[in-house]
Backbone bond lengths (Angstrom), bond angles and torsions (degrees), N, CA, C in turn:
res aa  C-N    CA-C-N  psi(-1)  N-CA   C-N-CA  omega(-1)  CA-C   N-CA-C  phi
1 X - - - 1.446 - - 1.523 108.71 -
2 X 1.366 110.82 138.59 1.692 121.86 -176.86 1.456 109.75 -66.82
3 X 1.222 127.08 141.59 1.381 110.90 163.80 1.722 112.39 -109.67
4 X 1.173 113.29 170.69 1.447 115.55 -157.84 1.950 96.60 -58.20
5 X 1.214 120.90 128.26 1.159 109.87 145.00 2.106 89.48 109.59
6 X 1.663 128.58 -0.61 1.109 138.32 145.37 1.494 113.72 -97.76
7 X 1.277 92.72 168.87 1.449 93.67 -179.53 1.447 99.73 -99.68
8 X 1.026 108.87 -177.99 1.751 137.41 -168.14 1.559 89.28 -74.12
9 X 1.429 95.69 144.70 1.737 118.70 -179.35 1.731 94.95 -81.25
10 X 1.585 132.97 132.63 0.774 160.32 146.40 1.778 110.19 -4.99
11 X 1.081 117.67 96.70 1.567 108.81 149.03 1.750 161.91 -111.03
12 X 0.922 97.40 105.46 1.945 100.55 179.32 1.820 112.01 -69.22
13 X 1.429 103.46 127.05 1.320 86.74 179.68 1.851 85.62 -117.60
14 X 1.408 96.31 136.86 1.407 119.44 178.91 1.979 87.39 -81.82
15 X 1.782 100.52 131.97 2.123 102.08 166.99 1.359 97.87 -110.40
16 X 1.233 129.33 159.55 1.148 137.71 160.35 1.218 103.58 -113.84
17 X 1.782 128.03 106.86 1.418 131.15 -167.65 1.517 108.67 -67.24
18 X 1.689 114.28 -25.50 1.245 89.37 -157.58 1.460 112.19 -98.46
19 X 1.645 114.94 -1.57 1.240 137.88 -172.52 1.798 113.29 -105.35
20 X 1.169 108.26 -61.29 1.501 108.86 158.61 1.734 96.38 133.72
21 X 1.294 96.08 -12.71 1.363 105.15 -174.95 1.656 136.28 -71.13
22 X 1.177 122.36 151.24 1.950 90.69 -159.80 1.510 75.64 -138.13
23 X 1.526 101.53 155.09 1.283 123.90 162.54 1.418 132.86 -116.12
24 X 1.912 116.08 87.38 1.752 96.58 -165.58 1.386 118.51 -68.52
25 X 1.548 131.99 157.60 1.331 155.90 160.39 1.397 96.26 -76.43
26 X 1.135 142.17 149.74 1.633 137.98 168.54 1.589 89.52 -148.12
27 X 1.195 110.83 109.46 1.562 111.46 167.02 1.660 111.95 88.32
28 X 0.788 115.94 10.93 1.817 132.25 -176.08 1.568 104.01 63.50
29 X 1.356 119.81 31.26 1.515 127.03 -178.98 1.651 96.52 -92.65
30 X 1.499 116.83 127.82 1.660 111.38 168.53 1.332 99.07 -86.01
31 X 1.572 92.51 153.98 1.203 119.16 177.91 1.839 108.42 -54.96
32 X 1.236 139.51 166.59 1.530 140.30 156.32 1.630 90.45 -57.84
33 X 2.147 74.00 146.40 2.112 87.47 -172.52 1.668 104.83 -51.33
34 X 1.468 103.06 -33.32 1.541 103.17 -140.72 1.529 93.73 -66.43
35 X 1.411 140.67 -53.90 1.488 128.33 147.47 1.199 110.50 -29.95
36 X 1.457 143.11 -96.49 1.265 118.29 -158.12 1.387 123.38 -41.44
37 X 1.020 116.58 -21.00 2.094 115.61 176.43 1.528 105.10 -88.56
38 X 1.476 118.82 -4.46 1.594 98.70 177.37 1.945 81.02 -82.71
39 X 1.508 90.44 -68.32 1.667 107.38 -156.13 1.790 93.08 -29.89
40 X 1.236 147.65 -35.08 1.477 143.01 -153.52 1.434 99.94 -105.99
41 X 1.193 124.98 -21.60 1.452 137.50 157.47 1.784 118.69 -9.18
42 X 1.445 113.45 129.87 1.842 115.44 -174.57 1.812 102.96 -52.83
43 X 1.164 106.99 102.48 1.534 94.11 150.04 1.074 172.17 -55.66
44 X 1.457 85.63 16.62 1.495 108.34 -151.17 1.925 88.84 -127.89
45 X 1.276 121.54 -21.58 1.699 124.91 -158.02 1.323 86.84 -137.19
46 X 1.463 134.83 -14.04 1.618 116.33 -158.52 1.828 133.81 46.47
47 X 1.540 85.29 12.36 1.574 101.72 173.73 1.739 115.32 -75.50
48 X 1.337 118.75 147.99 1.642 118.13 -163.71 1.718 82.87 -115.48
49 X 1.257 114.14 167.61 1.449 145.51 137.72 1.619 118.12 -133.19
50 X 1.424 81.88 168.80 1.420 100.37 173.85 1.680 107.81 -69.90
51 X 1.167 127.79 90.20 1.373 124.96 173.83 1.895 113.87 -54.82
52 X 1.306 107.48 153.15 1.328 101.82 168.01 1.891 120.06 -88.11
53 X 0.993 98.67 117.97 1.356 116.05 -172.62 1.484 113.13 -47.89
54 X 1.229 134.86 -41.80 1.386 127.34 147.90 1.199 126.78 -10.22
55 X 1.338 116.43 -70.37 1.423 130.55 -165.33 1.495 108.57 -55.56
56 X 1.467 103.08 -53.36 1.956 92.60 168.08 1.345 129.73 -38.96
57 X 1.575 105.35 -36.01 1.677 117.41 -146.90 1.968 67.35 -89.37
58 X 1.207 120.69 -72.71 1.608 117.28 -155.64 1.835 114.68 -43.51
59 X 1.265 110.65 -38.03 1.399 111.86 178.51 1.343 126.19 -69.41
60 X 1.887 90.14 -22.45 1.624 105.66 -162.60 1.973 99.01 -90.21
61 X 1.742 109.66 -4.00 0.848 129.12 -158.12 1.552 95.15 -80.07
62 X 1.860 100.82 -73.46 1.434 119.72 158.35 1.542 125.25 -20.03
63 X 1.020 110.34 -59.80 1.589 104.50 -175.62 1.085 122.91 -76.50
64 X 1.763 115.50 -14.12 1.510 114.28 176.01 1.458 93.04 -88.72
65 X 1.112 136.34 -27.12 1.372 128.72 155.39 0.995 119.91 -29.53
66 X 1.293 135.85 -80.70 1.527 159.34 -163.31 1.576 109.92 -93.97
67 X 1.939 118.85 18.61 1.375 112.32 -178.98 1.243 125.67 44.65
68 X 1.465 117.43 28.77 1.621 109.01 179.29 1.249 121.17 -88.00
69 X 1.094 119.08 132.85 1.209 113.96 -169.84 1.737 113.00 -94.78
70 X 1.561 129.56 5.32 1.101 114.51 175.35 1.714 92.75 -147.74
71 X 1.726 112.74 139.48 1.141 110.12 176.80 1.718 107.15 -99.99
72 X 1.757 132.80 106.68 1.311 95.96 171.37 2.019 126.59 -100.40
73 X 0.993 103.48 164.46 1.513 108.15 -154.46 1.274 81.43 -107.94
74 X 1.865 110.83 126.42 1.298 110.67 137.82 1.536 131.95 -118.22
75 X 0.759 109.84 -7.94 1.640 127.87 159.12 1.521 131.84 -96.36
76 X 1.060 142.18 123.50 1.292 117.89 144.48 1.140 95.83 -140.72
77 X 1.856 108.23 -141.17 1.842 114.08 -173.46 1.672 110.79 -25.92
78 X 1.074 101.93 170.28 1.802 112.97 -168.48 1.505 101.84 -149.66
79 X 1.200 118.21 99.54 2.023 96.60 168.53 1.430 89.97 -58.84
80 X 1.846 96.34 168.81 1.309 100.74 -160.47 1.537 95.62 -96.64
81 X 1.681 122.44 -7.70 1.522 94.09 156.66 1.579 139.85 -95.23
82 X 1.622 97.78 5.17 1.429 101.90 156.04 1.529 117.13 -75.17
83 X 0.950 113.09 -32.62 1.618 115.46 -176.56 1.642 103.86 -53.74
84 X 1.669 93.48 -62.14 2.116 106.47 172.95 1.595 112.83 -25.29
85 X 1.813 101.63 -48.60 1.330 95.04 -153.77 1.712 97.90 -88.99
86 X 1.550 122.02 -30.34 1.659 108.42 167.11 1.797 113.95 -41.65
87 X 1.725 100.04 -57.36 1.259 88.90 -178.06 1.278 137.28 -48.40
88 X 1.644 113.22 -31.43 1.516 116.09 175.61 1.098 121.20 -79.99
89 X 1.298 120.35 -18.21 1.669 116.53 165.52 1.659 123.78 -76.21
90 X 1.105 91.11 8.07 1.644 107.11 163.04 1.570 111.30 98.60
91 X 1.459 112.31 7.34 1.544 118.97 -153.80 1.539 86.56 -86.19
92 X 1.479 112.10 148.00 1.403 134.51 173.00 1.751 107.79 -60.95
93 X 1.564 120.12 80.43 1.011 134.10 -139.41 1.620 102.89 -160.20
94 X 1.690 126.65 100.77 1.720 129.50 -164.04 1.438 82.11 -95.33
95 X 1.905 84.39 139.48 1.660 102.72 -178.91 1.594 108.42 -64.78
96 X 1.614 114.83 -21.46 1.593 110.99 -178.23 1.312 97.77 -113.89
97 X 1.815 134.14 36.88 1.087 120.49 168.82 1.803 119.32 -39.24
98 X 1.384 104.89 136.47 1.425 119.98 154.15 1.469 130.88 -35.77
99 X 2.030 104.37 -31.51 1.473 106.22 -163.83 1.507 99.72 -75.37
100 X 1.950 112.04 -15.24 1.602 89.11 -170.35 1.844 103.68 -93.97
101 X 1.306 125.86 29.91 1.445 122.60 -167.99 1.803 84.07 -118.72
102 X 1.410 118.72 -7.54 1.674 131.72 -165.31 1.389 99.12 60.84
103 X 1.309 141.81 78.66 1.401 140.07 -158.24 1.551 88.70 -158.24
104 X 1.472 131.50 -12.35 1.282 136.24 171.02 1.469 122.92 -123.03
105 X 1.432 101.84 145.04 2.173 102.96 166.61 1.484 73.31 -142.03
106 X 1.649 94.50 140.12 1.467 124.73 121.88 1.156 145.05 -82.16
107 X 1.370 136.08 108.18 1.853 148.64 -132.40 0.982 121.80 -136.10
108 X 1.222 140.36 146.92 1.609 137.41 143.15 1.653 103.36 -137.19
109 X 1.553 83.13 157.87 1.635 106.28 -160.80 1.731 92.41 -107.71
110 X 1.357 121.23 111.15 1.195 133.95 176.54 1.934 101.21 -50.84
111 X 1.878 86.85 134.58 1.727 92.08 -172.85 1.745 120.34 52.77
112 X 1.293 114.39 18.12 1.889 114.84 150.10 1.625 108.68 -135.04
113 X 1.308 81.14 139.88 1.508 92.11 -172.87 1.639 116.77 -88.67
114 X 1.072 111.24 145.15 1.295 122.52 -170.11 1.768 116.38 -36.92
115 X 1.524 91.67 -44.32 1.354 95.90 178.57 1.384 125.16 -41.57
116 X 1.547 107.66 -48.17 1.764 142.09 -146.13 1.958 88.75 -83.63
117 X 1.691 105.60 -46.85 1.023 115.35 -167.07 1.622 123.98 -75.05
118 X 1.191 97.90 -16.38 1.834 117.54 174.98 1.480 98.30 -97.98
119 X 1.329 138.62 -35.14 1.113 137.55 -175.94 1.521 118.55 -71.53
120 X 1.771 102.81 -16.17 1.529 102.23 -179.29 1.677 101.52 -99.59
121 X 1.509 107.38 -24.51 1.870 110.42 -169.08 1.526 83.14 -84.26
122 X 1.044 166.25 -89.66 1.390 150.62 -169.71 1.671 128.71 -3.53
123 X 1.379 92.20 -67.68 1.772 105.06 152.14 1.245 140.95 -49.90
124 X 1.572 91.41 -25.00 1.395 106.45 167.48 1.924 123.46 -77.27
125 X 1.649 86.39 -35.23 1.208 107.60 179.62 1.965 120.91 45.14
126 X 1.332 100.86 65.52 1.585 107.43 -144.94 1.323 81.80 -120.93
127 X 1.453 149.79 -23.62 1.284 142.47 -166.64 1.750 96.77 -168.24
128 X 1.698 87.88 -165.77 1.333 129.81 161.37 1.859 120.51 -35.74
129 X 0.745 145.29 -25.63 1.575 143.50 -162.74 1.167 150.32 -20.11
130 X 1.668 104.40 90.70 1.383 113.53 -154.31 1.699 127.42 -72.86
131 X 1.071 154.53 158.47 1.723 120.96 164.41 1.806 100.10 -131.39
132 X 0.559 118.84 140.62 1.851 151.24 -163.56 1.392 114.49 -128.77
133 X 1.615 123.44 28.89 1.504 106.43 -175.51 1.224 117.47 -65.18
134 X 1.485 135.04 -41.01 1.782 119.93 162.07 1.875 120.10 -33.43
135 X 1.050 111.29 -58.99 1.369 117.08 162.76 1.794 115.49 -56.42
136 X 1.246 114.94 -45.54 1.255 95.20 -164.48 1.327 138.08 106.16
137 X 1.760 107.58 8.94 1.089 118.87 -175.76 1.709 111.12 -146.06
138 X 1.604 104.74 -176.80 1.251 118.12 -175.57 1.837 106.54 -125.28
139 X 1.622 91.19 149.60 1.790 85.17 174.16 1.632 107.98 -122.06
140 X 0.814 94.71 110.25 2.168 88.13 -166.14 1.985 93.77 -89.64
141 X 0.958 140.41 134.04 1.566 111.72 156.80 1.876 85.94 -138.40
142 X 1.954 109.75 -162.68 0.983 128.86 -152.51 1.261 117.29 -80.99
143 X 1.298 108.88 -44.67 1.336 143.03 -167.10 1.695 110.93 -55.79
144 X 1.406 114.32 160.18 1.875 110.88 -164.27 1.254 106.57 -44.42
145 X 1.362 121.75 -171.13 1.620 119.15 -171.26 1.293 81.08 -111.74
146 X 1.335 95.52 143.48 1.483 127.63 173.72 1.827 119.42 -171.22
147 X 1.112 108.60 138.55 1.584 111.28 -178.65 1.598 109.00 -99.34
148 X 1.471 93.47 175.01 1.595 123.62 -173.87 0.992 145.53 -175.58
149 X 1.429 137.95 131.96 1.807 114.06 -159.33 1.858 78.40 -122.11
150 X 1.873 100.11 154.29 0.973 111.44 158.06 1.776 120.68 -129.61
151 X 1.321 119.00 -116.90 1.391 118.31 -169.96 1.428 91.58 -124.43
């Protein structure tokens, strides 16, 4: 909370594209897990996991990096038979993806471009790091560092 005569504590609002739902950051403090695992929750089953707690702090890392002021989410947890059924429809989708262990989000940082945004998680070398510039997004997850370009 501001006190008279500071300015206002900093906010990131985490979107969830496919839900509509947003989650603000106020002060680079995460929200309690048990919100962040609904809000990151399969969209497709409304099933939660235990997300890995990293991934908040690293994205939430990124955007105070790059001043963004909105993170939007298009990926996260996966039941593992929604995941089955992306994969069989041919969608760029690993049969042992990470997103269904919640060990993955797919992201973009409003106003940075994918490029800028893989070029800083690389350096970071903190995980997995996916790049999606046809789509428009990023895949950060837990797992050793390793790169990848997709569509």
């Amino acid at each position: 909370m501001a006190r008279v005569g500071q300015g206002a504590a900093p906010v990131i609002n985490f979107l969830n594209l496919h839900t509509g739902e947003r989650l603000p950051v106020v002060g680079g403090r995460l929200p309690p897990r048990r919100l962040t695992n609904r809000f990151l929750r399969c969209r497709w089953t409304g099933h939660q996991t235990a997300m890995a707690p990293q991934l908040m702090r690293w994205v939430l890392e990124a955007a105070r990096h790059f001043g963004a002021k909105e993170v939007q989410v298009i990926s996260a947890f996966r039941h593992p038979k929604f995941n089955e059924m992306l994969r069989k429809k041919g969608r760029q989708v690993a049969r042992r993806s990470n997103h269904r262990l919640g060990r993955a989000l797919d992201f973009r940082l409003v106003g940075v471009s994918v490029d800028r945004l893989v070029a800083y998680l690389k350096g970071r070398k903190l995980g997995g790091v996916g790049r999606y510039p046809t789509s428009g997004f990023v895949h950060l997850d837990t797992g050793r560092f390793r790169t990848w370009g997709g569509r």
